[in-house]
Biopython code that builds the backbone (N, CA, C, O; Angstrom):
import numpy as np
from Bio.PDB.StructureBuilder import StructureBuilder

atoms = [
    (1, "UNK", "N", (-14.775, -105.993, -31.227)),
    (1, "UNK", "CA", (-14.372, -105.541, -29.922)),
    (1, "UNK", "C", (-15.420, -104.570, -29.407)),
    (1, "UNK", "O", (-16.140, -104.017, -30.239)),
    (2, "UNK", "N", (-15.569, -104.319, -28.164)),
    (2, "UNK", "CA", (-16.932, -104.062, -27.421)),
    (2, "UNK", "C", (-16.719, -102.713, -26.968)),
    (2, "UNK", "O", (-17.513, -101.781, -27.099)),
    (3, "UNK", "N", (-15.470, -102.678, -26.370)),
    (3, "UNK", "CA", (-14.783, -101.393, -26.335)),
    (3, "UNK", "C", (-14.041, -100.938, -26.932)),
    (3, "UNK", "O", (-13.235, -101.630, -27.554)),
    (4, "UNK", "N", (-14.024, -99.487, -26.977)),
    (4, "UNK", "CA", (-13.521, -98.686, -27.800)),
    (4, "UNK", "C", (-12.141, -97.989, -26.655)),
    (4, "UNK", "O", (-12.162, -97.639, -25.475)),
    (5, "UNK", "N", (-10.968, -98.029, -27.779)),
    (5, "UNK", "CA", (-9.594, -98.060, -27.277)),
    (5, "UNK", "C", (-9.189, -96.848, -28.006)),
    (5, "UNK", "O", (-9.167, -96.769, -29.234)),
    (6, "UNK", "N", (-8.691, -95.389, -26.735)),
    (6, "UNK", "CA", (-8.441, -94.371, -27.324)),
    (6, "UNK", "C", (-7.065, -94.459, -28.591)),
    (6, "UNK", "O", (-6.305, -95.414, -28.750)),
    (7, "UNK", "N", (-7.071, -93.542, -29.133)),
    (7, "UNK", "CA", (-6.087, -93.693, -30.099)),
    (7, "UNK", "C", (-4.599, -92.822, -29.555)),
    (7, "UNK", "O", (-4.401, -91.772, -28.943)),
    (8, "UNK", "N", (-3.760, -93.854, -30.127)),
    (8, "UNK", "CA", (-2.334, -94.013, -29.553)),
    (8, "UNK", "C", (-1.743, -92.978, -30.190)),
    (8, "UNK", "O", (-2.078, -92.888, -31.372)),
    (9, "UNK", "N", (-0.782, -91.964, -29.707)),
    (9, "UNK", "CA", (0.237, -91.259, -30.499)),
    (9, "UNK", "C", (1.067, -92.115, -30.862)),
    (9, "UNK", "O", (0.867, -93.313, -30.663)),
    (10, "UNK", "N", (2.110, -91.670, -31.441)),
    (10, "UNK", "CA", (3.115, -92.143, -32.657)),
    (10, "UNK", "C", (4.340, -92.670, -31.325)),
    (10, "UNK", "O", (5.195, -93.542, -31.481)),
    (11, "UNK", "N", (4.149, -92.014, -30.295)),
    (11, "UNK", "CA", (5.508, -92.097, -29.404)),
    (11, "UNK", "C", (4.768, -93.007, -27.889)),
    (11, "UNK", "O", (5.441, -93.407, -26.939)),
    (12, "UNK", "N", (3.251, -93.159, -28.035)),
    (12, "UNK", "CA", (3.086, -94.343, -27.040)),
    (12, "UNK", "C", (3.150, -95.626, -27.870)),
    (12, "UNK", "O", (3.687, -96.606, -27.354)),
    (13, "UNK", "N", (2.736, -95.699, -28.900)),
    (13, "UNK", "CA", (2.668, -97.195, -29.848)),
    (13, "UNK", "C", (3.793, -97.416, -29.867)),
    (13, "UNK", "O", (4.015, -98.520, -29.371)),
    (14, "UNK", "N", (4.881, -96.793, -30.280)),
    (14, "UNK", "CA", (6.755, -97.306, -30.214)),
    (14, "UNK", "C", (6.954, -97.749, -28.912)),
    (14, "UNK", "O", (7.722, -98.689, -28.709)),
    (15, "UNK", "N", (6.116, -96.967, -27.618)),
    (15, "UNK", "CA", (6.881, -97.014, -26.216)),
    (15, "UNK", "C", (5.678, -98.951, -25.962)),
    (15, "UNK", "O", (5.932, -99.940, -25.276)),
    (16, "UNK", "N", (4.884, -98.746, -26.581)),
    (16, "UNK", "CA", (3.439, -100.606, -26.112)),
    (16, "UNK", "C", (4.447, -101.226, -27.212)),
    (16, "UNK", "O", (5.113, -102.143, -26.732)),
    (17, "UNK", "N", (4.607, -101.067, -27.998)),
    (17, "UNK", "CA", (5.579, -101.938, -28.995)),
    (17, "UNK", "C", (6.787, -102.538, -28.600)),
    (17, "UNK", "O", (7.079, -103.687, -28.931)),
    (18, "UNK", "N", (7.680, -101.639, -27.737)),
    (18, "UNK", "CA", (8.816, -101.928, -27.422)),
    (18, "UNK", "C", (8.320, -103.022, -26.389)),
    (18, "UNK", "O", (8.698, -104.189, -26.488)),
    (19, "UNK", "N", (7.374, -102.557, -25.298)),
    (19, "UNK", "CA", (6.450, -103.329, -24.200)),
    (19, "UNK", "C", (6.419, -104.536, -24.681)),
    (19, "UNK", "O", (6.920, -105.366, -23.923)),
    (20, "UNK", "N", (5.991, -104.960, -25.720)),
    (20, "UNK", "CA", (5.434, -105.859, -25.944)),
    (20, "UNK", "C", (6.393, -107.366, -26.320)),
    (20, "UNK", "O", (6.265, -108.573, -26.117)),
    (21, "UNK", "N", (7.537, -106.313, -27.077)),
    (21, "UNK", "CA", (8.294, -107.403, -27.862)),
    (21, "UNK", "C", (8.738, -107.831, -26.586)),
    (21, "UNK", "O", (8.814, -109.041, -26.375)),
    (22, "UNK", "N", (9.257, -106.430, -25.072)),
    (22, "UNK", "CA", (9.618, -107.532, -23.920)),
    (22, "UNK", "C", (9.070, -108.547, -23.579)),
    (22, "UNK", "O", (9.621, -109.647, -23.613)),
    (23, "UNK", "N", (7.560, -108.287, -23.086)),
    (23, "UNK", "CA", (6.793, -109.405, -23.160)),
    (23, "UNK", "C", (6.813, -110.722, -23.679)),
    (23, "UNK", "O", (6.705, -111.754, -23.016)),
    (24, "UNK", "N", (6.991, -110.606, -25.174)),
    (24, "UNK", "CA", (6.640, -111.798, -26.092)),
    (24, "UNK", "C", (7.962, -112.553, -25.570)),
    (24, "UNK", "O", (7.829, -113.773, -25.478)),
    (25, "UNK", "N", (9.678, -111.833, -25.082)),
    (25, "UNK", "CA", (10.463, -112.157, -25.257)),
    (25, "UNK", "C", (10.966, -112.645, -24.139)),
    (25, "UNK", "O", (12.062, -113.198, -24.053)),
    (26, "UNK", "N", (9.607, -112.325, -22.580)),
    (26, "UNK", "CA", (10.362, -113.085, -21.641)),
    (26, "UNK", "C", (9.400, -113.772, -20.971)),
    (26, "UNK", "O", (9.657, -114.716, -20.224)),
    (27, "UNK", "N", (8.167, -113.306, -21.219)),
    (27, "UNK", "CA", (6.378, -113.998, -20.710)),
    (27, "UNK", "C", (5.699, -114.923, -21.139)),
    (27, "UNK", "O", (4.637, -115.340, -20.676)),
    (28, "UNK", "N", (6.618, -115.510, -22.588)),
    (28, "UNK", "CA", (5.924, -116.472, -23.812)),
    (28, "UNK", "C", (6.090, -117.891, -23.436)),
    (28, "UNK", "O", (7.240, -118.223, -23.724)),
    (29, "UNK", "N", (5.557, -118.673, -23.016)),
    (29, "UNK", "CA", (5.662, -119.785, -22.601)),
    (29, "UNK", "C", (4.730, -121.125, -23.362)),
    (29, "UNK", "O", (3.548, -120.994, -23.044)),
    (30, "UNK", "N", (4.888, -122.000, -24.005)),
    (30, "UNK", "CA", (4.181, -122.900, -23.950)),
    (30, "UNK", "C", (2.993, -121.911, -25.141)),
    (30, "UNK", "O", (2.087, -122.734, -25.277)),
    (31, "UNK", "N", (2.674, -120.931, -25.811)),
    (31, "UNK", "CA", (2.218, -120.304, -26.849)),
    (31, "UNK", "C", (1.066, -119.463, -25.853)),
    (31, "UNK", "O", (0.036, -119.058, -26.393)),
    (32, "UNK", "N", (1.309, -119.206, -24.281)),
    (32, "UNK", "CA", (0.270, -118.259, -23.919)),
    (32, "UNK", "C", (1.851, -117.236, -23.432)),
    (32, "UNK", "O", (3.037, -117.551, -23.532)),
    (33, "UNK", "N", (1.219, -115.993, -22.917)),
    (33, "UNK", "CA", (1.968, -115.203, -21.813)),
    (33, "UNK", "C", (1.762, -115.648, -20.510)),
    (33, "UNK", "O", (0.690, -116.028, -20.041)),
    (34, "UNK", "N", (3.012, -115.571, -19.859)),
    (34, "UNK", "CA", (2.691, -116.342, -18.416)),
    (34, "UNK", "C", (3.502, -115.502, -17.505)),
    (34, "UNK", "O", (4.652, -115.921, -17.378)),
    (35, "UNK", "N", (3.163, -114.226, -16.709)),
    (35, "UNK", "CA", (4.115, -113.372, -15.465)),
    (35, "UNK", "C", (4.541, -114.033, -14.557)),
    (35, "UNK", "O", (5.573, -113.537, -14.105)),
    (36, "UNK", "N", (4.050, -115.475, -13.767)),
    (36, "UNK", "CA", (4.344, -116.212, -12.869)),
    (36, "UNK", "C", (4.184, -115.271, -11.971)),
    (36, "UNK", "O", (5.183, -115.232, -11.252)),
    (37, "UNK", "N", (3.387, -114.486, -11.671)),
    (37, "UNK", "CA", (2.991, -113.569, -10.602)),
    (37, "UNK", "C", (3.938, -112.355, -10.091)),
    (37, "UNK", "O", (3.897, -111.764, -9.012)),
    (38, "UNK", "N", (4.633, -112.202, -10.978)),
    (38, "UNK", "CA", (5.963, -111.289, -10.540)),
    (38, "UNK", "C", (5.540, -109.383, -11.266)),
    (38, "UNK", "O", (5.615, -108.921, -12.404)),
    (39, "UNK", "N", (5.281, -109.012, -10.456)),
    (39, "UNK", "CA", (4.867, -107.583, -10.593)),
    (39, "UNK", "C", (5.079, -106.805, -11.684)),
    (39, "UNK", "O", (4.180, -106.394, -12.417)),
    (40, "UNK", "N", (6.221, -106.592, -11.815)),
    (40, "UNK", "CA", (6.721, -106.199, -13.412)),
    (40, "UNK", "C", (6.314, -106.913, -14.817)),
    (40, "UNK", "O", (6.102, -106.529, -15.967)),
    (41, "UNK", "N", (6.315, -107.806, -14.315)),
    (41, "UNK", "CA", (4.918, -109.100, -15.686)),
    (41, "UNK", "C", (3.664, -108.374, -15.944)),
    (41, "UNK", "O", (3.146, -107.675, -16.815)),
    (42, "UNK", "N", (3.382, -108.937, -14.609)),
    (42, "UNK", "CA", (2.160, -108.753, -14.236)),
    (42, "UNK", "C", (1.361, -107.309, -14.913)),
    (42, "UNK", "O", (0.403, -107.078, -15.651)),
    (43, "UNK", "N", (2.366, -106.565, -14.190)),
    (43, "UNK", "CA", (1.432, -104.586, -14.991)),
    (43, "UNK", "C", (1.691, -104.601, -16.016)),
    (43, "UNK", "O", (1.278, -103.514, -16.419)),
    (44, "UNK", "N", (2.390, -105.408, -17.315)),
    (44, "UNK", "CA", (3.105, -105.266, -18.662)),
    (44, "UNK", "C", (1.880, -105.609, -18.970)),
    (44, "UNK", "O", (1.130, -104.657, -19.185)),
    (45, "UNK", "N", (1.379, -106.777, -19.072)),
    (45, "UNK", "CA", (0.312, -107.859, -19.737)),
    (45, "UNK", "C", (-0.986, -106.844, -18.999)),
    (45, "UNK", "O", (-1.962, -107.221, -19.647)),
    (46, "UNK", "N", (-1.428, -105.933, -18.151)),
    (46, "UNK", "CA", (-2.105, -105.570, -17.768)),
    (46, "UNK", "C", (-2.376, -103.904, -18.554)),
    (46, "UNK", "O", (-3.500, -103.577, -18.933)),
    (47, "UNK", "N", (-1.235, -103.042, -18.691)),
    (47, "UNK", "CA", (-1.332, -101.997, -19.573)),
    (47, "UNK", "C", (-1.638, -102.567, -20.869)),
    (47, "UNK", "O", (-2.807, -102.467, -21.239)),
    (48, "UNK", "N", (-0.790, -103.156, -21.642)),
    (48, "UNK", "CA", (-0.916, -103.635, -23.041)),
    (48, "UNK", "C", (-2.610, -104.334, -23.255)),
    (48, "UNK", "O", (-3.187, -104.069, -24.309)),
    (49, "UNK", "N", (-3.358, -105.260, -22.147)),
    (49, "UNK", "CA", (-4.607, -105.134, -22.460)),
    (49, "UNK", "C", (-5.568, -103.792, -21.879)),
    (49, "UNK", "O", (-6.792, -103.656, -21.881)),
    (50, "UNK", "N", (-4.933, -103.260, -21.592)),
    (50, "UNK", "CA", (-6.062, -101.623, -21.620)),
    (50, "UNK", "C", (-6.126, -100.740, -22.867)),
    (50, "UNK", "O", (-6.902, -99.830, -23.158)),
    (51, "UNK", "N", (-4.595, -101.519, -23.830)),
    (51, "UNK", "CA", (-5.451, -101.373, -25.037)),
    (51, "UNK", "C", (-5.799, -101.790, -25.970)),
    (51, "UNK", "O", (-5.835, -101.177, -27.037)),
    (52, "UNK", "N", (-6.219, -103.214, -25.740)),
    (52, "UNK", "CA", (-6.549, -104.061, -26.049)),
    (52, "UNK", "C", (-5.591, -104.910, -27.234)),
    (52, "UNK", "O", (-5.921, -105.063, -28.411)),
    (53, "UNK", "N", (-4.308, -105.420, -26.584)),
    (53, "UNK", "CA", (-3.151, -105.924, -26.738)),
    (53, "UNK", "C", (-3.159, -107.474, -26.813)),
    (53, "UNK", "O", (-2.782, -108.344, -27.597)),
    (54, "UNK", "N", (-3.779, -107.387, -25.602)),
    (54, "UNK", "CA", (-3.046, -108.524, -24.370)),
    (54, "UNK", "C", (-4.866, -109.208, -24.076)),
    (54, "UNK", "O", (-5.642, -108.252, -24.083)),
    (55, "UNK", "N", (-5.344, -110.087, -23.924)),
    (55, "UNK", "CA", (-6.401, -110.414, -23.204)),
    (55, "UNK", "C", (-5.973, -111.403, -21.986)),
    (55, "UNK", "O", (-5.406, -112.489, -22.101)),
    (56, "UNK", "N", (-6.340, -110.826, -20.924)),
    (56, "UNK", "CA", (-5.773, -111.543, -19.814)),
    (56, "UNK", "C", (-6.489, -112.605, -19.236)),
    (56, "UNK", "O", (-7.708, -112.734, -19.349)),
    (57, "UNK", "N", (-5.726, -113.393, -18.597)),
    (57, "UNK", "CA", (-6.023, -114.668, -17.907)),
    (57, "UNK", "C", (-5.483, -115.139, -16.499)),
    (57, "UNK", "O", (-4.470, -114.522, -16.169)),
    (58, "UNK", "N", (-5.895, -116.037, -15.637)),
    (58, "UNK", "CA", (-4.874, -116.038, -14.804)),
    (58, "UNK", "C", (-3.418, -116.697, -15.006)),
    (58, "UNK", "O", (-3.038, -117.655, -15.679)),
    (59, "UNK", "N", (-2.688, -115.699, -14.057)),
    (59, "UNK", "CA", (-1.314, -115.955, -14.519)),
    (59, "UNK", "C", (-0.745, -115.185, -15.884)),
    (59, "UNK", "O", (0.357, -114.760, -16.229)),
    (60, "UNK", "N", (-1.273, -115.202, -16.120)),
    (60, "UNK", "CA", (-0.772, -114.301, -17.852)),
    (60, "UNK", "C", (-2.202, -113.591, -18.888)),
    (60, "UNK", "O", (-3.069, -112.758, -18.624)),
    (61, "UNK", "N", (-2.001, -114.110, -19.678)),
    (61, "UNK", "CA", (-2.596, -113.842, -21.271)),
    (61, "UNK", "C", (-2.285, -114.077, -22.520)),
    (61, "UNK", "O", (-1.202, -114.569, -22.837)),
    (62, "UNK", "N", (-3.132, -113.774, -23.296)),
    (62, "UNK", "CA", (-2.444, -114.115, -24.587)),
    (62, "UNK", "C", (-2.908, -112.767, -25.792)),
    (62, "UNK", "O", (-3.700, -111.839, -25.630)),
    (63, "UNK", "N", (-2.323, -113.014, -26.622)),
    (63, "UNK", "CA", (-2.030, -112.078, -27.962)),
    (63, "UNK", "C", (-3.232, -111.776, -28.313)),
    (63, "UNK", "O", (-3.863, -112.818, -28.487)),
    (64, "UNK", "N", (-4.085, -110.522, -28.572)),
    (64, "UNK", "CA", (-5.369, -110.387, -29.369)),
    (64, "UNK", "C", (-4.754, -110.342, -31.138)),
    (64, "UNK", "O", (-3.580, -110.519, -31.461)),
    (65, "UNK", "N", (-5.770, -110.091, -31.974)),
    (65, "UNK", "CA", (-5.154, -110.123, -33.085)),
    (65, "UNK", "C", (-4.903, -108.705, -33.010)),
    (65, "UNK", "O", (-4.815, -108.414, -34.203)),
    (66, "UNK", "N", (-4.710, -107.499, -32.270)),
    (66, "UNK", "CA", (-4.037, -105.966, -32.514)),
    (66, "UNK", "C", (-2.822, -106.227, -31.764)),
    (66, "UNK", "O", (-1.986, -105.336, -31.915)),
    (67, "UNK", "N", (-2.557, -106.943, -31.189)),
    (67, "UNK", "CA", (-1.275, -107.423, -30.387)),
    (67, "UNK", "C", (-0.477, -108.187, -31.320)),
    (67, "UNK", "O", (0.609, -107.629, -31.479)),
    (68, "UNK", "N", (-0.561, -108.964, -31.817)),
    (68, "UNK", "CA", (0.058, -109.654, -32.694)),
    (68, "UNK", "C", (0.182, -108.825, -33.976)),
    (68, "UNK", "O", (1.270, -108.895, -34.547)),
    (69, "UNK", "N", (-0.577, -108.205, -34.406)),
    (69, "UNK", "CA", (-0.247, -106.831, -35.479)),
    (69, "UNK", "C", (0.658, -106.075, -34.915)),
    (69, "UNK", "O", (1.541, -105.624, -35.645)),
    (70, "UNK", "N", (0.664, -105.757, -33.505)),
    (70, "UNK", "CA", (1.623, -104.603, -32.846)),
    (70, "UNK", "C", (3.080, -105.149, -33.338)),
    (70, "UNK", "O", (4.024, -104.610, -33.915)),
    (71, "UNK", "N", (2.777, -106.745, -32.741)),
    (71, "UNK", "CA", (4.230, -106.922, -32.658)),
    (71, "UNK", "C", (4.829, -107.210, -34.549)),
    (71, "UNK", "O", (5.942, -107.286, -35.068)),
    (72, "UNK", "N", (3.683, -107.280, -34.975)),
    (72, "UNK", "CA", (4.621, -107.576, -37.104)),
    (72, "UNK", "C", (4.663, -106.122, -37.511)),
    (72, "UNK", "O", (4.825, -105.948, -38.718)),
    (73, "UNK", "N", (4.529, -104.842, -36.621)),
    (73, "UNK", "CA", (5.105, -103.595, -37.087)),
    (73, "UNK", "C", (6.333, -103.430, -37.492)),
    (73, "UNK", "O", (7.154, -104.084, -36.850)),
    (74, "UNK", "N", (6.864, -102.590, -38.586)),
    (74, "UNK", "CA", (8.072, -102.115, -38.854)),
    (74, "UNK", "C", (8.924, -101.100, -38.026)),
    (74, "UNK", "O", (10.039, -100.762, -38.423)),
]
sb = StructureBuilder()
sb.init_structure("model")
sb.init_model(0)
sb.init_chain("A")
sb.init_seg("    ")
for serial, (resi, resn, name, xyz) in enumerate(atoms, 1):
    if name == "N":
        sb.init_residue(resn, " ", resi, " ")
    sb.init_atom(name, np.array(xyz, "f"), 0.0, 1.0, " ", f" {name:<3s}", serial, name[0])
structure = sb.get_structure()
């Protein structure tokens, strides 16, 4: 990775974690993320790749491998 992604406290990683599982649990389509252009999608898949979560695409994104680690956290 090319950029460097500040490091998360203990209480934003629970708050991108929780983010995320929404994500996986309402954006997951067909094995990409897909917002269908709806605003609240849209900035989810857009924070989560600022830290480098999410790599975006149009219409959605998909899982980096720290995203997919996020989401096999305990």
């Amino acid at each position: 990775m090319s950029e460097a992604f500040k490091p998360l406290t203990e209480v934003d990683r629970r708050s991108l974690r929780v983010l995320a599982w929404m994500c996986q649990q309402y954006l997951m389509r067909d094995g990409s993320l897909q917002h269908d252009f709806m605003c609240a999608g849209e900035t989810a898949l857009e924070l989560l790749a600022e830290h480098g979560f999410v790599s975006l695409a149009p219409g959605g994104g998909a899982w980096t491998p720290a995203g997919r680690q996020l989401l096999d956290e305990d």
